[in-house]
C-alpha positions, 0 to 999 in steps of 0.5 A: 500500500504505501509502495503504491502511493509512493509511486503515484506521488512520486510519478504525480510530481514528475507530471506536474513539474513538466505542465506548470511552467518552468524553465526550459529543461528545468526538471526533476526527470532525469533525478528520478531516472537517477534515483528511481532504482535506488529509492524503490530498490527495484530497477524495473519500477525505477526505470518505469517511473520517469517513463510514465510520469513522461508519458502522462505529461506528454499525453497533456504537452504534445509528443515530438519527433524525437520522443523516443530517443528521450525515453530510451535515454532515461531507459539507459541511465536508470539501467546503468544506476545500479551497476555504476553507482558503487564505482563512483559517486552519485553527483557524478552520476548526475553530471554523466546523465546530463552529458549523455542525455545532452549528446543523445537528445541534441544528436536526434533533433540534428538528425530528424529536424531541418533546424540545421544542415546536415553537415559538420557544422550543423551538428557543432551548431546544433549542440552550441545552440542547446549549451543554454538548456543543457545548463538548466538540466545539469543544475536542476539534476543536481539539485533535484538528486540531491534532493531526492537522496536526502528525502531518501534518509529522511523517508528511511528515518521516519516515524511515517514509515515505522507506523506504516510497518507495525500497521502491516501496511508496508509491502 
């Protein structure tokens, strides 16, 4: 039961922080496809949880071309989590994701959009133009991870979750 309303809030908070506005690629996504894994201790459930909460938000703001190359992107980084993240530490794992989430998202729309010739220089351009969104994502995954882990300890230290153990709601 609580497992249940843990990832209903968790995937409620990833839609609402997509449709209200925000900065462009100012979310907490690639955060939860970080900390999804580690939180619910369960990849599948972790790698899910920022795909639906995407995929409900999309249903309201619009799909795209290049949706797909997003979703396989979080696929990646939540399926990479739990073998990388004993080998080095968590906030390098956030500047990693949105490295790899910056080249891969960038790379599709110089692919399939016209924005920029499909040349050398429209690739530099294309990734050049997006250096402004790249910093709202790389400072949003910082503190939305960081967020997270503390709401972590905070959530494993709780009296809520102590009560919801001994109820026999836990589970």
């Amino acid at each position: 039961m609580e497992k249940i309303f843990l990832v209903c809030s968790f995937i409620f908070i990833l839609v609402i922080s997509r449709i209200i506005p925000h900065p462009p690629n100012f979310t907490p996504i690639i955060a939860a496809a970080i900390f999804g894994p580690i939180f619910f201790k369960d990849r599948i459930l972790g790698l899910a949880i920022p795909i639906i909460g995407m995929f409900i938000s999309d249903l309201i703001i619009g799909f795209h071309a290049y949706q797909i190359v997003i979703y396989l992107t979080l696929i990646s980084i939540s399926l990479l989590i739990p073998k990388i993240i004993k080998l080095v530490p968590l906030s390098f794992y956030a500047l990693f994701s949105c490295l790899w989430f910056f080249f891969t998202t960038n790379l599709a729309v110089w692919l399939v959009w016209e924005y920029y010739p499909k040349t050398f220089d429209g690739l530099i351009s294309c990734f050049v133009l997006a250096i402004p969104f790249f910093k709202n994502t790389l400072i949003s995954t910082i503190i939305f991870t960081i967020t997270f882990y503390y709401l972590n300890k905070i959530y494993e230290k709780s009296t809520f979750r102590v009560y919801l153990s001994k109820a026999k709601l836990l589970r």
